[in-house]
N, C-alpha and C positions, 0 to 999 in steps of 0.2 A: 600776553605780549609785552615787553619792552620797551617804554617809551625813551629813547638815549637821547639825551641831550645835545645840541648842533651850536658846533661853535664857531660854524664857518658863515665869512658873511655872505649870504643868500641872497640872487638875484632874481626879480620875479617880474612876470612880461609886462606889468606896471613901472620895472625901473627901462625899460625902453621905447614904451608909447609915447608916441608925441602927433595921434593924430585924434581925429574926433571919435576913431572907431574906438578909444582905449576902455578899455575892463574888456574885449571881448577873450575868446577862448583863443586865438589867435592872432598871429603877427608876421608879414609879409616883409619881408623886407631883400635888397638889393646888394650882390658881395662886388665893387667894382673898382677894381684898382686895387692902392695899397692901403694898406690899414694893420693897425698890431690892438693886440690885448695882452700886454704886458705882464700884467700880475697873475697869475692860476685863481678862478671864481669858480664859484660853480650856482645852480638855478634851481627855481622848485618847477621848471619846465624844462618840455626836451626841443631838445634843437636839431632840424634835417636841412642839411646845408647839400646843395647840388652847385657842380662845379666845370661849366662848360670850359672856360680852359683857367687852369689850374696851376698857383706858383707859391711857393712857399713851405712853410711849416704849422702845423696844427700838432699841438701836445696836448694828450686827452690821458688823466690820470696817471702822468710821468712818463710814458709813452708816445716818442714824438713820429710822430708820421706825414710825409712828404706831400704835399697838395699837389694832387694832378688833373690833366682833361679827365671827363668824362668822368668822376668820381663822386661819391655820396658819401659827406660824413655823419657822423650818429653820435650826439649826445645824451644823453639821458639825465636825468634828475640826482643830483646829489655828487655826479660823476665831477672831476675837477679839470679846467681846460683853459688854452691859452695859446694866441697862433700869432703869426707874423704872414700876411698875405703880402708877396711882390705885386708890384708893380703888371698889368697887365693879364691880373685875374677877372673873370667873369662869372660869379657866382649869384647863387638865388638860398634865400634862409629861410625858413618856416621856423616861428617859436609855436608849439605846440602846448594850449596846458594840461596840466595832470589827471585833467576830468576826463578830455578826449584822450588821454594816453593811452587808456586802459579800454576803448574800443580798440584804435590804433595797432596793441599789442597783440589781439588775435589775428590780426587782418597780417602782421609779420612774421605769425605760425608760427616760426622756431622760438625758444627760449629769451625771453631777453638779455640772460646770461651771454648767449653766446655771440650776438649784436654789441655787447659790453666789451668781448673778449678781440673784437673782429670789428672795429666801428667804422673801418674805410673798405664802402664799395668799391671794384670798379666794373663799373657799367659797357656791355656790348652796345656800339652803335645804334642797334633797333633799339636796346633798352633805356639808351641815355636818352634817345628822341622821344619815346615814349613819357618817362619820367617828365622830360624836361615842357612838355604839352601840358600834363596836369597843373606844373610849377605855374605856368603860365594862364592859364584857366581859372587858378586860386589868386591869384594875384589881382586880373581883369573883376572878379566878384568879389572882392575887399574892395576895391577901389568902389563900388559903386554905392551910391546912395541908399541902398538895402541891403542889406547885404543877406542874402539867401545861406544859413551858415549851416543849415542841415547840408548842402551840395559842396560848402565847402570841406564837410565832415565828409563827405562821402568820395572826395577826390581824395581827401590825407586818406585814407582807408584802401583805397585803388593804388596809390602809391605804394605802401606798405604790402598789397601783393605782388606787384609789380620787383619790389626789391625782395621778398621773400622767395621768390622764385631764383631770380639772379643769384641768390646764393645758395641756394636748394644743392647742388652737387659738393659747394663746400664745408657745407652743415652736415652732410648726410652721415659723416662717420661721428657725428656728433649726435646724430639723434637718438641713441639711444640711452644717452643721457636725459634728454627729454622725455624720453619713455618710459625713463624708469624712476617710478614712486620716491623710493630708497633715497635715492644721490640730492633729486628734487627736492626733496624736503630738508635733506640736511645741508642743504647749501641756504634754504631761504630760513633754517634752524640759526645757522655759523649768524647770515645776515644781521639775526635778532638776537646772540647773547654775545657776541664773540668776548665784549667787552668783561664780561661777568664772568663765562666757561669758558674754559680753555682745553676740559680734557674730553678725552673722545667718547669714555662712560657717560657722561651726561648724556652727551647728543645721541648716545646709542641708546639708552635708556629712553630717551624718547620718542625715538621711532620703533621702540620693545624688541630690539634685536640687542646680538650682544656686540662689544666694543671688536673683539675679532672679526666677526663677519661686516660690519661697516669699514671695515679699515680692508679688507679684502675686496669687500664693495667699491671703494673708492682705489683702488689699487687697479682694478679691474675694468670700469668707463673712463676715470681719470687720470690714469698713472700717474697718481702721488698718494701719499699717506693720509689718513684723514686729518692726523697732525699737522703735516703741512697746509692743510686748506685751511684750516681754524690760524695755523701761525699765518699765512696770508693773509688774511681778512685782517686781523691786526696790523700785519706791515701795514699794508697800502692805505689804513684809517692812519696810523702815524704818520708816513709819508704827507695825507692832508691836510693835519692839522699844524703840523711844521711847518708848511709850506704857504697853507689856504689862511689859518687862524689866526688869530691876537694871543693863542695862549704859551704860557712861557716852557719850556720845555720839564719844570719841573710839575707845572700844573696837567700837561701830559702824558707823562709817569703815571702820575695820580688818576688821572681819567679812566686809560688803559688798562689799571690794574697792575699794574707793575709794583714789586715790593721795594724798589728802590731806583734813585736814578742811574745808581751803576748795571745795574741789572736790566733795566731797559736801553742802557749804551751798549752793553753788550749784544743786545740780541738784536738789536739796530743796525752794526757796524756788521757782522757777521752775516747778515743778510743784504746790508747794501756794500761795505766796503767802505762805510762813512761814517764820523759821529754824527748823533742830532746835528750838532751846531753845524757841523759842515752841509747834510742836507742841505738845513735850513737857507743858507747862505749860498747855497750855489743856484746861478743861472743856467736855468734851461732852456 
């Protein structure tokens, strides 16, 4: 496995404790009123924010999405994000850490690709009432002078079927991407070399099939090329480090793998419609 280096600066539920409960696995906190996060960060925790009523903007991974009633957003670990809440929102956060994620992850059945792909619930009446009891139930046993944190593991857990259900009809043409071995593996392959391989022999070679039938493979659950998923994974790690990092755009050429800075302007501009510099520079 791959250990790739992180050049982004990382938030971790230690840079937001400020109560006595701090080093625990979790963190409770209140969405009320207005409030922004400016700059695009991202965390070595995920974050389940529930949003009784709902005003603003949340941009998760360049991707800006509307804050409304009854909605649940989904961050995950590594993901890059950044919102502007009006005035007259009422929200509830859960920071989750990575230990629990990975109970968490079964208890949401589907993929957590497809949670990545899809990170704004919205919630039916029974279900937002529902969710929004557990929110409230984890909150009242944080507050308390014990805090009982197996029950609160076992409410984040009730939650997570509670929203894997609610999207179960939306997923459904998705699951057999979940189902199938093949695509699974070469998405969590792309995740670990992207930087290093680029062509689709390798990653075929590693699942012992040949580069035609993974690209038929991925033509067939995904409609795209296996090319394009491996050139994705690259954009959107670009896209971060531009945006998220201190590194200078020739230092990320060099990261990525790129043989030149022209040649990563290229393939940048042609996929976004932008130079680096201009990315980099523009307000989202």
């Amino acid at each position: 496995m791959n250990q790739q280096a992180d050049h982004f600066p990382v938030l971790g539920l230690q840079d937001f404790s400020n109560t006595e409960n701090s080093g625990g696995p979790l963190l409770f906190n209140e969405l009320h009123g207005e409030r922004s996060i400016d700059l695009p960060h991202k965390h070595d925790f995920f974050i389940l924010n529930i949003f009784e009523k709902g005003r603003g903007t949340h941009v998760i991974d360049f991707i800006s999405y509307p804050i409304q009633d009854h909605q649940v957003h989904l961050v995950f670990p590594d993901q890059v994000h950044h919102w502007y809440i009006k005035k007259g929102t009422v929200g509830y956060q859960l920071m989750i850490s990575r230990s629990w994620l990975e109970n968490l992850l079964s208890s949401l059945r589907f993929s957590a690709l497809f949670y990545q792909n899809h990170p704004v619930i919205t919630l039916s009446e029974d279900a937002f009432q529902s969710v929004l009891y557990e929110f409230q139930c984890i909150k009242k046993e944080v507050e308390a002078q014990n805090i009982f944190w197996e029950m609160v593991q076992k409410r984040c857990e009730t939650i997570g079927l509670m929203l894997s259900r609610s999207v179960e009809e939306r997923f459904k043409n998705d699951e057999a991407i979940h189902a199938n071995p093949v695509i699974s593996k070469f998405l969590n392959l792309i995740d670990l070399n992207f930087k290093e391989e680029r062509s689709v022999s390798f990653y075929a070679e590693k699942l012992h099939i040949s580069a035609n039938y993974l690209n038929i493979m991925s033509k067939k659950f995904l409609n795209t090329s296996a090319s394009s998923l491996i050139q994705n994974r690259i954009l959107l790690e670009a896209k971060r480090l531009l945006k998220v990092s201190e590194m200078s755009v020739k230092d990320i050429v060099y990261d990525l793998g790129f043989y030149d800075h022209a040649s990563f302007s290229k393939f940048f501009k042609s996929n976004t419609g932008l130079t680096p510099t201009q990315f980099k520079e523009k307000i989202f």
